[in-house]
DOSE-184228 format. One line per field, with one value per residue (C-alpha): z, x, y; chain; residue number from 0. Coordinates in Angstrom, 3 decimals, always signed. Example, Ala and Ser with C-alpha at 12.3 -4.5 7.8 and 13.67 -1.06 7.14 Angstrom:
2
z: [+7.800	+7.140]
x: [+12.300	+13.670]
y: [-4.500	-1.060]
chain: [A	A]
resi: [0	1]
This chain:
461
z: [+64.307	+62.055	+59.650	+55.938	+54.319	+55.742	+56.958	+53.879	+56.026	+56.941	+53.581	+55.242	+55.894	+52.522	+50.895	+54.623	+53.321	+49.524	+50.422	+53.196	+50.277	+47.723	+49.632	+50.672	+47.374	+45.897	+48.226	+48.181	+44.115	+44.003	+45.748	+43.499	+40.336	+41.637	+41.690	+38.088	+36.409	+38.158	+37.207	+33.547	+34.335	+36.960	+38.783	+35.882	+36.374	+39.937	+40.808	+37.863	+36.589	+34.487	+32.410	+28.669	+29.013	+27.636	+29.503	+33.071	+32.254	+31.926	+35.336	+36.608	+35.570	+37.026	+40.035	+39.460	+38.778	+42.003	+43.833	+41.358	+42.481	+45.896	+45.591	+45.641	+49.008	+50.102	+48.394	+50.604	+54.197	+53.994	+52.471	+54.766	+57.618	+56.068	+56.019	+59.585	+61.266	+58.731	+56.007	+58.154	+60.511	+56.934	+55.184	+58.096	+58.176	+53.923	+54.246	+57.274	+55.032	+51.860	+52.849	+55.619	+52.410	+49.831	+52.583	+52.906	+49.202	+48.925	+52.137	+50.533	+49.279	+45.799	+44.145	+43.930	+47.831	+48.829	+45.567	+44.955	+48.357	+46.774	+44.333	+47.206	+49.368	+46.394	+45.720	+49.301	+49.605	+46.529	+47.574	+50.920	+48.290	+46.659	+49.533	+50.826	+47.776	+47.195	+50.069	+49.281	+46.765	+47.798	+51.058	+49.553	+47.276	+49.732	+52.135	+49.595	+47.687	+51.138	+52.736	+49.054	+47.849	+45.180	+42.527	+42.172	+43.528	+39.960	+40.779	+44.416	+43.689	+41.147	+43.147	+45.061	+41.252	+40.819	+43.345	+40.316	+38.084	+41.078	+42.205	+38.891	+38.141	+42.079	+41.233	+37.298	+38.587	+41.245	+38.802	+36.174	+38.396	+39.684	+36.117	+35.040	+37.821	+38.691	+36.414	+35.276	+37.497	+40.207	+40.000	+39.777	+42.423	+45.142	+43.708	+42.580	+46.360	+47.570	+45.831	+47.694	+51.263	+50.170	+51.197	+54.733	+55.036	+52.557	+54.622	+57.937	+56.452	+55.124	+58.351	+60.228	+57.653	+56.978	+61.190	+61.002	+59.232	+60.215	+59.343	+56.634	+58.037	+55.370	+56.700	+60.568	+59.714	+58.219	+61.009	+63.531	+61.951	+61.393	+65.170	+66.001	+63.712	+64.579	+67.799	+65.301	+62.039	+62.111	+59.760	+56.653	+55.864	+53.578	+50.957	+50.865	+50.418	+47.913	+45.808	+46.581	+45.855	+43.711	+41.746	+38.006	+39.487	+40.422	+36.901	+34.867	+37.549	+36.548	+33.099	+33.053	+34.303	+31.314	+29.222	+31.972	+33.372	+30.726	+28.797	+31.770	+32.155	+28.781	+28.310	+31.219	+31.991	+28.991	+27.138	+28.761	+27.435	+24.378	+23.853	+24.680	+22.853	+19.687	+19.001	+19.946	+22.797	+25.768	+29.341	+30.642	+27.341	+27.993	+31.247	+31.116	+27.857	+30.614	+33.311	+31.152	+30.377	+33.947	+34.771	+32.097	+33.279	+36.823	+35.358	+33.306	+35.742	+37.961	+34.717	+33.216	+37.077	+36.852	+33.442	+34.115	+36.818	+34.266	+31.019	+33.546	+34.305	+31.457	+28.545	+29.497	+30.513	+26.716	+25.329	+26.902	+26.336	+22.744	+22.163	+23.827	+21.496	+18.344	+19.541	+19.904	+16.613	+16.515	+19.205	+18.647	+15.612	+17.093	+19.426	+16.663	+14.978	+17.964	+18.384	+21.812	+20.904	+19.037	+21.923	+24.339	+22.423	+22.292	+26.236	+26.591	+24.098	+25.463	+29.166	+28.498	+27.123	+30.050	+32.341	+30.794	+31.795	+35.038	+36.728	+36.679	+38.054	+41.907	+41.640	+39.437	+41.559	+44.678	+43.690	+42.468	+45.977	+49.116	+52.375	+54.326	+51.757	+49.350	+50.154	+49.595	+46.188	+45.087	+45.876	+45.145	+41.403	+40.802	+42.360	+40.792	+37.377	+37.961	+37.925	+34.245	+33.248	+34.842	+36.164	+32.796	+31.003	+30.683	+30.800	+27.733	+26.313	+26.542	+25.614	+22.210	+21.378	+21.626	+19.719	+16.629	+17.129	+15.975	+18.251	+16.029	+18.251	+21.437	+19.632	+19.643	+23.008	+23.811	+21.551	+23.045	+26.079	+25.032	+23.330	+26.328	+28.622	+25.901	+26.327	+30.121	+30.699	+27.804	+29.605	+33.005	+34.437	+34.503	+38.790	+38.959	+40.648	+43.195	+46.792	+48.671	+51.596	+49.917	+47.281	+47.609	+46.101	+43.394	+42.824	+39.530	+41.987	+41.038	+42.915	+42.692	+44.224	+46.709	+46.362	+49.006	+50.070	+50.747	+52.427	+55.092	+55.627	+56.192	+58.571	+60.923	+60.992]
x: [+82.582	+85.709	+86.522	+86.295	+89.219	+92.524	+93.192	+95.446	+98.800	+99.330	+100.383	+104.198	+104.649	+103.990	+107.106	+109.322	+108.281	+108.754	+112.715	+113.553	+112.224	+114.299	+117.771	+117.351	+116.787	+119.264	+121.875	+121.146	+121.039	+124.282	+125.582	+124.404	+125.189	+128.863	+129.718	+127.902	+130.373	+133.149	+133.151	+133.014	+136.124	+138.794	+136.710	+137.857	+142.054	+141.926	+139.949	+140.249	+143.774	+144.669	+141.863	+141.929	+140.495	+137.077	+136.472	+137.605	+134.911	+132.447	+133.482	+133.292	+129.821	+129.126	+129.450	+127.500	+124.882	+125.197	+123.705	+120.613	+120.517	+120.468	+117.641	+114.825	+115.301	+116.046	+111.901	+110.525	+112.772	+112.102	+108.955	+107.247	+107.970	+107.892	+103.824	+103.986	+105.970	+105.849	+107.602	+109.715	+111.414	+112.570	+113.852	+116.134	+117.985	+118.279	+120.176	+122.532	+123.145	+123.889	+126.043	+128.032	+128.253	+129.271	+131.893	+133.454	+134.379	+136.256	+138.366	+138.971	+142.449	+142.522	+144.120	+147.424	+147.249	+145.372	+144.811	+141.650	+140.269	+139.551	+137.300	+135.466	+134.951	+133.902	+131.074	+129.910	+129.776	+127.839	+125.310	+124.996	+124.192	+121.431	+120.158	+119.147	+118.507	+115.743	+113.786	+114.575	+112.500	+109.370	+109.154	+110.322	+107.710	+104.834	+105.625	+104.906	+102.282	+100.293	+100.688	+100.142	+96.728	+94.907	+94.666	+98.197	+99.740	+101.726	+103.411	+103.987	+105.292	+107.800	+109.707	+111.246	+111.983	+114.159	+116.332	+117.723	+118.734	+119.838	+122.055	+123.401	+124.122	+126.432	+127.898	+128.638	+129.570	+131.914	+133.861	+133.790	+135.058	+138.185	+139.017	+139.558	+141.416	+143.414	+146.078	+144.765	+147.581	+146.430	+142.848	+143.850	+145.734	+143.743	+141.212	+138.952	+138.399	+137.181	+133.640	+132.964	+134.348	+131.843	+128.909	+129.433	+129.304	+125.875	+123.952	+124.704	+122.207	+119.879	+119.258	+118.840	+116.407	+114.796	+114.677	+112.306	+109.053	+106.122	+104.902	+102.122	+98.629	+97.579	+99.743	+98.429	+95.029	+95.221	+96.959	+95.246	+91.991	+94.861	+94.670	+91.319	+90.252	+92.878	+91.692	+89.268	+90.564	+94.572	+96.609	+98.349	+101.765	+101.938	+103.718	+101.559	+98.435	+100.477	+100.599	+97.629	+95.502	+97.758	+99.737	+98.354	+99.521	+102.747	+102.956	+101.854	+104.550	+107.244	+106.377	+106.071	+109.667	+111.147	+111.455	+112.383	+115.278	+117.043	+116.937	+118.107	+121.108	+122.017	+121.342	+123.982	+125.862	+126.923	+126.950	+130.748	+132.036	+130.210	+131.392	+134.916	+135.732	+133.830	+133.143	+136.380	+135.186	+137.402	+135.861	+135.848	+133.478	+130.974	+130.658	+129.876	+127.127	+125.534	+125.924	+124.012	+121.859	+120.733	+120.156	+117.272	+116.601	+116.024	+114.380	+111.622	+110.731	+108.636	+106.306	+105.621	+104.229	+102.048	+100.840	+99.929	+97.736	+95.590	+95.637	+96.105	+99.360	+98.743	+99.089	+102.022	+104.012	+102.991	+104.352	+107.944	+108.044	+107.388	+109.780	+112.670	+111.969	+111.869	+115.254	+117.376	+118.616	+118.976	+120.939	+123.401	+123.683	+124.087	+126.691	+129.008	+129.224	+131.999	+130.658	+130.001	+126.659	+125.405	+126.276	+124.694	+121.418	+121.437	+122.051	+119.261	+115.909	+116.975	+116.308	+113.567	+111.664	+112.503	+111.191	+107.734	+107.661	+110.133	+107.932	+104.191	+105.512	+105.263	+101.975	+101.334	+102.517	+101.553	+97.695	+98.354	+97.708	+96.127	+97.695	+98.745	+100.299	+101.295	+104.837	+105.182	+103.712	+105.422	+108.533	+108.385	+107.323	+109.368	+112.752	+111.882	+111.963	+115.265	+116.891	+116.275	+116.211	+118.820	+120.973	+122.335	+121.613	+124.976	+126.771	+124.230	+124.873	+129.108	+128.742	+126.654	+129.095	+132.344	+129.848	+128.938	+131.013	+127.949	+124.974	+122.378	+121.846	+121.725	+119.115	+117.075	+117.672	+116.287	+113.444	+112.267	+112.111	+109.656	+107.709	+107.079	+106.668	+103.470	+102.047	+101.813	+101.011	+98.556	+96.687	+96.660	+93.818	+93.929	+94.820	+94.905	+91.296	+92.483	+91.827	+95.097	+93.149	+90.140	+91.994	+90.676	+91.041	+88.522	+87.482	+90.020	+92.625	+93.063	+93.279	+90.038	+89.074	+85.992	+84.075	+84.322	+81.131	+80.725	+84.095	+83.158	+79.841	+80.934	+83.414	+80.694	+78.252]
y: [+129.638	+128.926	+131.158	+130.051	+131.428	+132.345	+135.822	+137.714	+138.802	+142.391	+144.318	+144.842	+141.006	+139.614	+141.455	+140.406	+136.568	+136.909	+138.510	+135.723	+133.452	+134.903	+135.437	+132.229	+130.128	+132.974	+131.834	+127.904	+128.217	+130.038	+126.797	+124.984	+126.496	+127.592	+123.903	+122.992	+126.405	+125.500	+121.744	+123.046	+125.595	+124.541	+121.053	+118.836	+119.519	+119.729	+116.401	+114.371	+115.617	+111.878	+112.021	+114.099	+117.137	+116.294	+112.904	+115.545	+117.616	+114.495	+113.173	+116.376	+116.922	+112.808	+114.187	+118.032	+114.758	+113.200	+116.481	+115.463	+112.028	+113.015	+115.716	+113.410	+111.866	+115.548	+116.102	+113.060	+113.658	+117.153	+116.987	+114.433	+116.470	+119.857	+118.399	+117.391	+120.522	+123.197	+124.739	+127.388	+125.088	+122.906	+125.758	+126.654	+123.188	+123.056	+125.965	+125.402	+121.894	+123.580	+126.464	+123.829	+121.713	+124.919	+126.226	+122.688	+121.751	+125.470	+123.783	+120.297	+119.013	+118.370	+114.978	+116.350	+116.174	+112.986	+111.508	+109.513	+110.529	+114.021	+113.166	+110.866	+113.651	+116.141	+113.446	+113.382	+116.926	+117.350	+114.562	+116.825	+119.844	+117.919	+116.824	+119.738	+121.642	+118.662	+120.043	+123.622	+124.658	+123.102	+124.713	+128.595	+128.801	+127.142	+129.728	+132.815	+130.766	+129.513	+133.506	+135.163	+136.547	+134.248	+136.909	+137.537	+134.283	+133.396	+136.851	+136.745	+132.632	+133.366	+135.836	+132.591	+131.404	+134.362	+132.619	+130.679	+133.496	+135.269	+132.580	+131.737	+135.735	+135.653	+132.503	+133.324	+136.643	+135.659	+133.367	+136.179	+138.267	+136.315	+134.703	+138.646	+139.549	+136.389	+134.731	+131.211	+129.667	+131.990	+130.845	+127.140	+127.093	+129.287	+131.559	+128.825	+128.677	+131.726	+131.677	+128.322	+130.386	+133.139	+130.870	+131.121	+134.563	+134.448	+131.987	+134.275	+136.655	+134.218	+132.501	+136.012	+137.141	+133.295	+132.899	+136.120	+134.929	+133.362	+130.029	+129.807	+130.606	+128.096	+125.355	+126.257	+126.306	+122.607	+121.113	+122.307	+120.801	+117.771	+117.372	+117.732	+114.866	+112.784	+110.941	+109.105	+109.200	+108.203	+110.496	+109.077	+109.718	+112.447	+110.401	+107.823	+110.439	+111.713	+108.604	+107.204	+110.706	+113.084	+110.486	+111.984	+115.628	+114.090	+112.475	+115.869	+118.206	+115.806	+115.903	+119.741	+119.694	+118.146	+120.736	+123.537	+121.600	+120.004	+123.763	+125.370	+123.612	+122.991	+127.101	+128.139	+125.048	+122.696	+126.020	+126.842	+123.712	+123.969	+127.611	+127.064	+124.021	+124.295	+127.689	+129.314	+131.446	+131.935	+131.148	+135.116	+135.559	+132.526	+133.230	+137.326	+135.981	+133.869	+136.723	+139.106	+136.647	+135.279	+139.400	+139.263	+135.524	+137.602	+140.333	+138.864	+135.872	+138.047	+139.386	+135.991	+135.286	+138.087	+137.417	+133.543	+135.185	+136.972	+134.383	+131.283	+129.119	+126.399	+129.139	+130.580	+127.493	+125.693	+128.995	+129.169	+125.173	+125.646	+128.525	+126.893	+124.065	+126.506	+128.336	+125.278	+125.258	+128.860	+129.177	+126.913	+128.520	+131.488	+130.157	+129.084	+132.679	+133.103	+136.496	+137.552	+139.742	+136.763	+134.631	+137.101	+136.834	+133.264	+132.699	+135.091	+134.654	+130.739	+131.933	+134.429	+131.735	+128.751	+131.818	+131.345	+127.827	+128.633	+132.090	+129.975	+126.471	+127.736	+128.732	+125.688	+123.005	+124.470	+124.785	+120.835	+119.408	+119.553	+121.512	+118.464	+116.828	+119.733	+120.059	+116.249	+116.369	+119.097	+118.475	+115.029	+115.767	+119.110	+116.890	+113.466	+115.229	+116.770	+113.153	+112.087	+115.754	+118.115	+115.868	+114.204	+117.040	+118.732	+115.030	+113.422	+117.110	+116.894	+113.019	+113.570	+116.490	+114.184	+111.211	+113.610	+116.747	+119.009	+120.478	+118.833	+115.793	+118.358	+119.961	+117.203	+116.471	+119.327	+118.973	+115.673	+116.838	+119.815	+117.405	+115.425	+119.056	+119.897	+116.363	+116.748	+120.079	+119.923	+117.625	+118.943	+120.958	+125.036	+126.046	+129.548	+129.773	+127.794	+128.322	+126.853	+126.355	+123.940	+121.776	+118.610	+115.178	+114.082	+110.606	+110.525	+110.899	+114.740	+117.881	+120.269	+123.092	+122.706	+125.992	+128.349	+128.645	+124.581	+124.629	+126.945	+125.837	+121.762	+123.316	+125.031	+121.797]
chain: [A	A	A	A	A	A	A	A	A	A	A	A	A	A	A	A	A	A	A	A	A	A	A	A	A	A	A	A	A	A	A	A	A	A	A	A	A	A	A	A	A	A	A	A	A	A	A	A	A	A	A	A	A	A	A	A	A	A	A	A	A	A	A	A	A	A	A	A	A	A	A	A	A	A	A	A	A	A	A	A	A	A	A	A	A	A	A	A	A	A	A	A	A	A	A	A	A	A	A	A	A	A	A	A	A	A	A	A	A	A	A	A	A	A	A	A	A	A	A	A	A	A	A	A	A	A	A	A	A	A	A	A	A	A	A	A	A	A	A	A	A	A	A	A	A	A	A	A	A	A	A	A	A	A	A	A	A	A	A	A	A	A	A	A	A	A	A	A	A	A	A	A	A	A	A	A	A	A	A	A	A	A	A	A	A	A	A	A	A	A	A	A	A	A	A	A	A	A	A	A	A	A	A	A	A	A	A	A	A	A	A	A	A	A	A	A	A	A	A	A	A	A	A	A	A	A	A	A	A	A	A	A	A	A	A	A	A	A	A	A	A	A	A	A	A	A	A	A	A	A	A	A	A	A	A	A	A	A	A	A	A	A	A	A	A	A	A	A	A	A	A	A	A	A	A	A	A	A	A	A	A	A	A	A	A	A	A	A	A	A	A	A	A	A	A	A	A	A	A	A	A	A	A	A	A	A	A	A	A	A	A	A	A	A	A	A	A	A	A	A	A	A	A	A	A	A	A	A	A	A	A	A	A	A	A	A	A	A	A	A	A	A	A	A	A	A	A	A	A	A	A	A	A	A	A	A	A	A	A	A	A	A	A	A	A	A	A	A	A	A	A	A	A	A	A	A	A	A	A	A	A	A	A	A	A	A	A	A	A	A	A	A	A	A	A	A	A	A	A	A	A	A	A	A	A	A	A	A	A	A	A	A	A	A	A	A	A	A	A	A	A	A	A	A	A	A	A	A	A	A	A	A	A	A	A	A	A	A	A	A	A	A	A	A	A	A	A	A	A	A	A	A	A	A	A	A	A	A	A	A	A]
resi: [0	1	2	3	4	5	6	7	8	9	10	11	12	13	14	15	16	17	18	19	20	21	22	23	24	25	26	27	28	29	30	31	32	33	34	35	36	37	38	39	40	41	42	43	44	45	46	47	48	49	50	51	52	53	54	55	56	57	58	59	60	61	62	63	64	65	66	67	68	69	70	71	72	73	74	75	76	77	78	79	80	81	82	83	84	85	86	87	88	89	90	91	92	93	94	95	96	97	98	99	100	101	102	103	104	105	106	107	108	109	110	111	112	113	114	115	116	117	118	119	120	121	122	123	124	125	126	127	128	129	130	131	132	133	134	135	136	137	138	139	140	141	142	143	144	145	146	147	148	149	150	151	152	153	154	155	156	157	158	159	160	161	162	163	164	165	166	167	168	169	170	171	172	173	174	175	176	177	178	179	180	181	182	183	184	185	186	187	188	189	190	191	192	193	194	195	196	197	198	199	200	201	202	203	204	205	206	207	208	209	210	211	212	213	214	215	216	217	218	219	220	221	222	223	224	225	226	227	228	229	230	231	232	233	234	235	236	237	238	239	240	241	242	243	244	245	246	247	248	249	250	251	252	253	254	255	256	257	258	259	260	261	262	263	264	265	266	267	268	269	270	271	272	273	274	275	276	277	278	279	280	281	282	283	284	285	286	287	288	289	290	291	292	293	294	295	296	297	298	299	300	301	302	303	304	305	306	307	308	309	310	311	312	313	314	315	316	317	318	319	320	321	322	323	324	325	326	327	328	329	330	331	332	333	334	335	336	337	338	339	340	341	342	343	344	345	346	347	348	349	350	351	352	353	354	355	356	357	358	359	360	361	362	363	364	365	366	367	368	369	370	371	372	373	374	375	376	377	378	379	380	381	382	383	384	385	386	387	388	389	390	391	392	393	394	395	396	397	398	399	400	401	402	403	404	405	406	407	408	409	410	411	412	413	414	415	416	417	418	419	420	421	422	423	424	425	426	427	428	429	430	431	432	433	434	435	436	437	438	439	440	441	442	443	444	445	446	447	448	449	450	451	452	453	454	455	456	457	458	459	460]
């Protein structure tokens, strides 16, 4: 007789996953982010060196978009088959990729060297990043979400999430740490470098701690019934199942994204431009505000995931949406004092807030869609978002800030973008009854929850 829920994992293993989830999105985000603060810093001279300073930093952050373009065929390659062979064996390639990537652009010759070359190879490199960041993130937080226990799987989810404010706290670190100790001509020249070499040695440990984990018993269970059907009913492709069956979830995670994204980038990205050229601040300050900030970013992520698990995902994510909206102004404001306390508290109220919306998504998306097709829809509508949200964020961001020269119209960038966040997640269905192992596709073409009871007792007919 089957059994009709999956077996919870021994109490030791479920912390093992959550940390080989963690160090692992901690160490592809770093990559990530390293490249999006150092395109705002030292990126700009180095590759684009005949361009004013402002336009630089705008082709400099072209490319930081490329890595976005690229991360939604990274959601449907890795996705697609993260549905057909499993979530582990993914996550193992998307970080080989992005560290490879990482270590290579700290080895590449700038265009004092080759000339146009280097800002060609830069590009490629940075497609290579988004690539395999694109099938990162869906896979980290299956694997806690799919092993985790239902009660407290907003909690156990957003742990992976804490990968971002974890990465962006090494990488901000790093370059905080090398800008005080290194001459600017120092730091232009070499030190700019070694951050980028650092990723080798960081993706060493992730594989040997990522290589030690099991593969969801969620993921197992499905394919294995997967097989047994499939002598007489052919399996779809995962995408297609995904767009055929979970195309309003799709819609409602790429709406929910909106708001999250473009914040978070505008918050600890555009914010060293904006700091440094209109408000007077010197790099070293912007980047130890947004250092202190991502440790409270960090900090706070993991109690937003436990409280969407009591008052459900839906009210906490409309509540971080709606702040970030009502701090824009603020924190520009804020930002233009000059003053480093004010600018601390405006890098981090701004990402205390996105963590409401940023600690509930795993959970969120993950109890969106079915098991065989979950790391499909997922990724598809957490990466599909990040194209017209995070990608031109911190380029529409610089380019309305030369247009105007005031932060009024980036406020209302940002507010848009809320707007649109509330209008989707609004009209989404509460998930955090969920069982991960019975979502099922309703006639509307949205995911539901068969009830336990029915589940197990169609499976022992």
């Amino acid at each position: 007789m089957a059994s009709g829920t999956t077996a919870p994992p021994p109490p030791a293993s479920l912390p093992r996953i959550v940390a080989a989830s963690l160090i692992g999105t901690t160490i592809e985000w770093y990559d990530f982010f390293l490249y999006g603060s150092a395109a705002a810093l030292v990126l700009n001279k180095l590759f684009f060196p005949d361009s004013d300073p402002l336009v630089g930093t705008l082709l400099s952050f072209l490319t930081y978009a490329v890595g976005f373009a690229a991360r939604p065929l990274g959601a449907l390659v890795f996705g697609h088959y993260g549905d057909r062979l499993g979530r582990k064996k993914l996550l193992v390639l998307s970080l080989v990729m992005m560290g490879g990537a990482t270590f290579a652009i700290g080895l590449l010759p700038t265009h004092a060297t080759v000339g146009s070359a280097a800002p060609v190879l830069l590009t490629t490199l940075r497609l290579i990043q988004g690539f395999a960041l694109g099938g990162e993130w869906g896979g980290a937080v299956l694997l806690v979400s799919e092993h985790g226990d239902a009660r407290r799987r907003g909690f156990w989810a957003s742990w992976p999430q804490t990968g971002a404010p974890a990465g962006q706290l090494l990488a901000t670190g790093v370059l905080s740490l090398l800008t005080a100790l290194l001459s600017d001509e120092a730091f232009g020249t070499w030190g700019w470098r070694i951050p980028f070499l650092l990723s080798g040695v960081l993706v060493m440990v992730g594989l040997w701690i990522r290589l030690s984990v099991d593969e969801s018993p969620v993921f197992k269970e499905a394919l294995e019934r997967a097989e047994s059907r499939r002598a007489t009913e052919p399996e779809k492709l995962p995408l297609v199942s995904v767009l055929r069956d979970h195309w309003r979830d799709v819609l409602v995670a790429m709406g929910a994204r909106m708001a999250e994204n473009i914040s978070y980038y505008v918050i600890t990205a555009f914010i060293l431009v904006y700091a440094t050229t209109s408000a007077g601040v010197s790099k070293q300050t912007a980047l130890n505000a947004v250092l202190i900030g991502s440790a409270v970013h960090f900090a706070v992520i993991p109690a937003w995931g436990a409280l969407s698990d009591r008052v459900g995902r839906r009210p906490v994510y409309l509540l971080g949406a709606a702040g970030v909206g009502l701090w824009m102004f603020p924190f520009f404001s804020l930002v233009n004092t000059g003053s480093f306390g004010y600018l601390i508290l405006a890098v981090t109220v701004g990402l205390v807030l996105h963590g409401a919306m940023y600690a509930p998504q795993a959970a969120y998306f993950a109890e969106m869609f079915a098991t065989r097709m979950r790391y499909s829809g997922a990724s598809i509508g957490a990466q599909f978002a990040s194209v017209a949200a995070g990608a031109p964020a911190p380029l529409i961001a610089t380019a309305l800030l030369e247009s105007y020269g005031t932060s009024t119209p980036i406020s209302l960038y940002v507010i848009g973008a809320v707007v649109l966040t509330l209008i989707a997640v609004g009209v989404s269905r509460e998930t955090r009854h969920r069982d991960l192992a019975e979502v099922t596709t309703g006639r509307d073409g949205t995911a539901d929850a068969a009830p336990a009871a029915e589940a197990r007792k169609a499976r022992t007919v």
